[in-house]
C-alpha positions as CSV (number, residue, x, y, z in Angstrom):
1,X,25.9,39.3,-5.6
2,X,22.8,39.4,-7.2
3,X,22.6,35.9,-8.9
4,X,23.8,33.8,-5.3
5,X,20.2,34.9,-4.1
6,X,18.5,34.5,-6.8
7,X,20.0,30.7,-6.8
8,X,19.6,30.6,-3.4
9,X,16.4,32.0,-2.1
10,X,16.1,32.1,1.4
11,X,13.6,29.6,3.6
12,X,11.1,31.6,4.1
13,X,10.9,32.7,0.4
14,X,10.3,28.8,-0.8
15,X,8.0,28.1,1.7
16,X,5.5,30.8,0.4
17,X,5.8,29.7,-3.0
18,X,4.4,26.3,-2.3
19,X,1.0,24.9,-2.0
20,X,-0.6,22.1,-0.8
21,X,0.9,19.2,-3.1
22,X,4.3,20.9,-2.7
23,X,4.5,22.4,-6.1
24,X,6.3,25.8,-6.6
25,X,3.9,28.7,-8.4
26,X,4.8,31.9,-8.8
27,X,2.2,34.6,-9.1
28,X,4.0,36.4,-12.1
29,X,5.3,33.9,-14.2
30,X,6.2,34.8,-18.0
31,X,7.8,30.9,-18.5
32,X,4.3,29.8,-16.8
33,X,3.4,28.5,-20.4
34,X,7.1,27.2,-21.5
35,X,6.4,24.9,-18.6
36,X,2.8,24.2,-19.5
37,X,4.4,23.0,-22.6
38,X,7.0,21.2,-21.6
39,X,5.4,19.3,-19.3
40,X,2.9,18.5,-21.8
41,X,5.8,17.2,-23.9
42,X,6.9,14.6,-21.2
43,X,3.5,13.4,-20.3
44,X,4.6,10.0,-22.2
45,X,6.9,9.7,-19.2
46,X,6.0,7.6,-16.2
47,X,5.4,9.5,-13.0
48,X,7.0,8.0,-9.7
49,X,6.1,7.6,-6.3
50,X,7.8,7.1,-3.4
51,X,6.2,4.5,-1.2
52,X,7.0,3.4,2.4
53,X,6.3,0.5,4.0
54,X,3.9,1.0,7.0
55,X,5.6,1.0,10.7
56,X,8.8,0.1,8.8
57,X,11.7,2.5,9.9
58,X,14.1,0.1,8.6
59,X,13.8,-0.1,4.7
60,X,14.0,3.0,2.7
61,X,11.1,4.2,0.1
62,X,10.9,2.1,-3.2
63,X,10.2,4.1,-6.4
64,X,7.3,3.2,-8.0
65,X,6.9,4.2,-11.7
66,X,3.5,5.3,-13.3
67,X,2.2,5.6,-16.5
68,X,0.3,8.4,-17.3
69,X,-1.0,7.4,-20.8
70,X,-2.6,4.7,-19.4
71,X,-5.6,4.6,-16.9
72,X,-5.0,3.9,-13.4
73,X,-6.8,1.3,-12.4
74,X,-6.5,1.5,-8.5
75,X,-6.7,-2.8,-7.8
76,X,-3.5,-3.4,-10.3
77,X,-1.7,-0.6,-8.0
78,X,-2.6,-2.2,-5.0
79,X,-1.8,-5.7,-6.6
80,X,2.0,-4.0,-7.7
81,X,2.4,-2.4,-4.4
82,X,1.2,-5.8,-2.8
83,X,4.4,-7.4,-4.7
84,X,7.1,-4.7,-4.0
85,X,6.2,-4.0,-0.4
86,X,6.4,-7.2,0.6
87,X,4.2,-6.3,3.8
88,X,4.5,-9.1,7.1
89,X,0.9,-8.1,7.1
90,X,0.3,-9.6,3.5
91,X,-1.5,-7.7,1.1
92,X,-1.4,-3.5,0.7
93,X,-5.1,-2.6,1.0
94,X,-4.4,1.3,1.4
95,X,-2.0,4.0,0.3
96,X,-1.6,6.7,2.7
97,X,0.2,10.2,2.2
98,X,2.4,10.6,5.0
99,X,-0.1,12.4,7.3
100,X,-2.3,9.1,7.2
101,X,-4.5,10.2,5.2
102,X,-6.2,7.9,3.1
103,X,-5.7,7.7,-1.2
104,X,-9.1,6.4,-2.4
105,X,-7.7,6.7,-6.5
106,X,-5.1,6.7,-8.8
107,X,-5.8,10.7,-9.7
108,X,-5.1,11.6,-6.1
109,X,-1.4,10.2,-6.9
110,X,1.3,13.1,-7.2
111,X,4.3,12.4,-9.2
112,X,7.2,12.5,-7.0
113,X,5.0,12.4,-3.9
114,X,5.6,9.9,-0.8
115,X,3.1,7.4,0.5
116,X,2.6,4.5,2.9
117,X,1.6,1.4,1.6
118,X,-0.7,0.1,4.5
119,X,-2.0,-3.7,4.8
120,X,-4.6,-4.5,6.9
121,X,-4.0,-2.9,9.8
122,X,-4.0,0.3,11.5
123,X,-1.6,3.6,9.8
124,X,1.5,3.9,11.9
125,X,2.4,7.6,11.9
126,X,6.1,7.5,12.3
127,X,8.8,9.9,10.8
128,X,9.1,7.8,7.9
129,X,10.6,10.9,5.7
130,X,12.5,12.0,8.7
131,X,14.0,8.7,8.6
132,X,14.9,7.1,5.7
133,X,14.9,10.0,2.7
134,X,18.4,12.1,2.9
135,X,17.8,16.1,3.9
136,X,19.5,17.3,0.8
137,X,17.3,14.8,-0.8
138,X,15.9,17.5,-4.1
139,X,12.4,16.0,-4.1
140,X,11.1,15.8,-0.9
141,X,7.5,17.2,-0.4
């Protein structure tokens, strides 16, 4: 029937419809703005990343929740992630995304988005999401 494939679009079908940060557009969109304005509506609420621990393949991503009325100021992050990481290494100097590439600032932060938290030393590119997220996980970018 009609509606199963609408619910279920195939692979190939989702993967176009994503770009870089992971985030489904559509080119014709009539609820583009319903959205827009919901989205707008929940901006109060804290955006959360998920953050690794670097060359651990043992202990699962901890959420990290964001505010997004306030300012990121990019040392308190580091200073929270230092605290929930809990590095061997000691402090989190960097946050990577999962490619290694480094986040220099708190606007380069996608909600919902996995990172590495990185003391230090040296990225280590393992199959962190691989890993330690669930396949059927719904958020995985």
């Amino acid at each position: 029937s009609c509606s199963h494939s609408y619910l279920n679009p195939g692979r190939k079908v989702q993967r176009g419809m994503r770009n870089s940060q992971g985030l489904q557009f559509r080119t014709a969109a009539p609820w583009k703005s319903d959205v827009l304005a919901r989205r707008q509506k929940h901006a109060h609420l804290p955006c959360v990343i998920h953050v690794f621990r670097n060359g651990d393949l043992l202990s699962p991503p901890f959420p990290l929740p964001l505010s997004e009325s306030t300012p990121l100021q990019w040392d308190v992050l580091l200073g929270t992630l230092t605290k929930k990481a809990g590095l061997r290494s000691g402090a989190v100097h960097k946050l990577c995304r999962l490619d290694g590439t480094r986040v220099s600032g708190g606007e380069e932060v996608a909600s919902g988005g996995y990172y590495v938290a990185v003391g230090n030393e040296e990225y280590k590119k393992l199959p962190y999401l691989e890993l330690l997220v669930p396949r059927d996980s719904a958020c995985r970018t």
